[in-house]
C-alpha positions as CSV (number, residue, x, y, z in Angstrom):
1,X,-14.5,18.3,-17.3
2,X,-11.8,19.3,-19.6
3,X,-8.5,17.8,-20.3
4,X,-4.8,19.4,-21.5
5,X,-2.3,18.1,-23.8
6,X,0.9,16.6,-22.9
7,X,1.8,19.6,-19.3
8,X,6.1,19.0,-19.9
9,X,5.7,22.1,-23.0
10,X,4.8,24.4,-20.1
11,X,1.8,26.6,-19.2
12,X,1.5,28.5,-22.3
13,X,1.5,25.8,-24.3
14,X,-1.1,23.9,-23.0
15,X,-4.9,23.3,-24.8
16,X,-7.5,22.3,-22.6
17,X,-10.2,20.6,-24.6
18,X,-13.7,19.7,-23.0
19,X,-14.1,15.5,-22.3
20,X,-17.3,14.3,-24.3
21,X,-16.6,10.5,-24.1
22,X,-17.8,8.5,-21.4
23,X,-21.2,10.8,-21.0
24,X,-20.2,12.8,-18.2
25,X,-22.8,16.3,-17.7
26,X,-21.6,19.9,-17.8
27,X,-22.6,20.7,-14.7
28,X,-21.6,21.9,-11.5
29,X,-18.6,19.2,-9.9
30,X,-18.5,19.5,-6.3
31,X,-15.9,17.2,-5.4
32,X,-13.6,15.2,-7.2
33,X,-11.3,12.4,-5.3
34,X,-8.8,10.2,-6.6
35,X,-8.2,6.8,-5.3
36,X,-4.3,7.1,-4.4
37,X,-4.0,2.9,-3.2
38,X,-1.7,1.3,-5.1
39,X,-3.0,-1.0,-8.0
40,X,-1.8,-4.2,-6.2
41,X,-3.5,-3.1,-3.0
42,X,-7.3,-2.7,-4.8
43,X,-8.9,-2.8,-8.0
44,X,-10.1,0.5,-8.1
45,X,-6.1,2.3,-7.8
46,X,-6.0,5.5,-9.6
47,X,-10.0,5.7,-11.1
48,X,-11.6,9.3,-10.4
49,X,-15.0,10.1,-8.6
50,X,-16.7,13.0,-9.0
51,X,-19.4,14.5,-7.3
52,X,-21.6,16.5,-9.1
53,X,-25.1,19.0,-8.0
54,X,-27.7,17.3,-8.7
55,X,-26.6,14.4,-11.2
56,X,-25.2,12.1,-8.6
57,X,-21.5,10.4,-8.6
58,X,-19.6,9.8,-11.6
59,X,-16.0,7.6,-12.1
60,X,-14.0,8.0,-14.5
61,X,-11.2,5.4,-15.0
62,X,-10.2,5.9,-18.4
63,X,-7.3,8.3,-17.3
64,X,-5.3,6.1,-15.0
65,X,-3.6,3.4,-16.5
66,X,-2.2,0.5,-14.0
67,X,1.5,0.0,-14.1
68,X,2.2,-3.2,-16.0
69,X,5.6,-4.1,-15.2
70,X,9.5,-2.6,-14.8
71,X,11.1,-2.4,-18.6
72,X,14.7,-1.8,-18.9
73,X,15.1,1.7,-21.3
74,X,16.1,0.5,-24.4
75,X,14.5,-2.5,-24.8
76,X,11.0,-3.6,-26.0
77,X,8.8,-6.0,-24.1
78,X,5.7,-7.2,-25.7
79,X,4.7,-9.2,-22.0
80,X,1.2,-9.4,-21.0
81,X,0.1,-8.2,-17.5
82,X,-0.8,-11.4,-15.8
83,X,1.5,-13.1,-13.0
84,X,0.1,-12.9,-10.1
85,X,2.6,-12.7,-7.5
86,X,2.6,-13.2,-3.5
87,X,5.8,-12.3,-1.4
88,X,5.7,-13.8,1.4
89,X,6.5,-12.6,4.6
90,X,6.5,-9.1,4.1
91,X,7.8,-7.3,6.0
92,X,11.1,-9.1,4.4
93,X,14.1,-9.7,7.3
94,X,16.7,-11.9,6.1
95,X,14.9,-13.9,2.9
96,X,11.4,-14.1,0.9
97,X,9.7,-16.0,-1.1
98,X,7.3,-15.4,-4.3
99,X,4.5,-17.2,-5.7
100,X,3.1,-17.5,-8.7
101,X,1.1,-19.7,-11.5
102,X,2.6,-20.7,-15.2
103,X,0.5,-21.6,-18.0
104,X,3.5,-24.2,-18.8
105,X,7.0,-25.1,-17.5
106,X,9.5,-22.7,-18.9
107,X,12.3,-20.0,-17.3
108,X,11.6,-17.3,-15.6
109,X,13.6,-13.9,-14.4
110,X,13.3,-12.3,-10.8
111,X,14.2,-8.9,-10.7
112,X,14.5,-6.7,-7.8
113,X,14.6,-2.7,-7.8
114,X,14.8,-0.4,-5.2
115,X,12.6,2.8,-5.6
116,X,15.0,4.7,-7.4
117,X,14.7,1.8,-10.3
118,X,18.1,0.3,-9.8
119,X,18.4,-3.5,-10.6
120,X,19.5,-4.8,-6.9
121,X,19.0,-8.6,-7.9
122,X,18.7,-10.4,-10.3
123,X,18.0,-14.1,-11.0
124,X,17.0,-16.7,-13.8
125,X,15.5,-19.5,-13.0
126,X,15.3,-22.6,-15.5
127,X,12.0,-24.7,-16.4
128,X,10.1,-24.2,-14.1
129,X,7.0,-26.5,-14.1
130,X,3.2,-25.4,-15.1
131,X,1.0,-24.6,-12.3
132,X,1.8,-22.7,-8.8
133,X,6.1,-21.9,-8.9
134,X,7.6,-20.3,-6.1
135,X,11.3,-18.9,-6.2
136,X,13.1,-18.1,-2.9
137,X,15.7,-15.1,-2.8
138,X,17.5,-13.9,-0.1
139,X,17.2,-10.2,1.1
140,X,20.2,-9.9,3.6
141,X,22.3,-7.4,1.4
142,X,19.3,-5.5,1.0
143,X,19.0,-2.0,3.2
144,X,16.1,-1.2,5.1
145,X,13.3,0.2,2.9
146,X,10.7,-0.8,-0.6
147,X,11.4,-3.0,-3.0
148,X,9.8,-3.7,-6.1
149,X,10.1,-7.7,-7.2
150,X,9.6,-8.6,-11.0
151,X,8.8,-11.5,-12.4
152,X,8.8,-11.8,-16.3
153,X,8.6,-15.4,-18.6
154,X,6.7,-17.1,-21.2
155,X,6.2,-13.7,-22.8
156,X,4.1,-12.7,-19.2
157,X,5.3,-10.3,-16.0
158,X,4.3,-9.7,-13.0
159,X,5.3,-6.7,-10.2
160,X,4.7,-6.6,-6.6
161,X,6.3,-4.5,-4.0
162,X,7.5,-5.4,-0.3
163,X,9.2,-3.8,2.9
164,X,12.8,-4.9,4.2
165,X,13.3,-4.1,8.0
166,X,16.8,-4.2,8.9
């Protein structure tokens, strides 16, 4: 298995260099197969599998990293990946409603972008108390399509996605 450096510099510029970490054999790869689910659909979003003649399957998840959050450029964010967050319902109509657990009672900012990564909401919340939260927003201005919801406080964030019909 080899690897290039950074593709943007074009095709003559790229060095392919063989991968020796992780133990993987040169030989033969038969198949390889990336998981394409999204990371908040299964654990397993974005690792590799490889199928290889006569030394069995390999993985490889070392060159997929998980998205951990929507930063706005120019600014720094030193959150932690770690709010776990339910919208519920989803498919979204008219309003929905997140979920999610604080260490301890503090504010919190909800965040809505469309898939282009435009702000379309945005909302602060004030101390909230420890334990299970859940904020309500309403969707009605909101056209038809996905939606990514963010949830970032107490130096943690959180992403999920949901539909809006209508």
């Amino acid at each position: 298995m080899y690897e290039c450096n950074d593709i943007s510099l074009g095709a003559s510029a790229l060095v392919w260099t063989p991968v020796t970490s992780g133990g993987f054999p040169r030989v033969a790869t038969t198949m390889i197969r990336q998981s394409r689910h999204e990371p908040w659909e299964v654990k397993n979003a974005g690792v590799f599998y490889f199928g290889t003649h006569g030394r069995g399957m390999w993985q490889d998840e070392s060159s997929f990293q998980a998205p951990n959050g929507i930063v706005e450029p120019g600014s720094s964010s030193t959150a932690t990946v770690n709010l776990d967050l339910k919208v519920f319902p989803n498919p979204v109509v008219e309003g929905a409603s997140v979920s999610f657990k604080l260490d301890k009672a503090g504010d919190v900012t909800l965040e809505v972008y469309d898939l282009q990564g435009k702000r379309v909401l945005s909302q602060t919340h004030k101390q909230l108390s420890k334990g299970e939260n859940t904020i309500r927003f309403s969707a009605e201005t909101l056209r038809a399509g996905t939606y990514l919801v963010n949830v970032s406080g107490q130096k943690r964030v959180g992403t999920s996605r949901f539909v809006k019909l209508r």
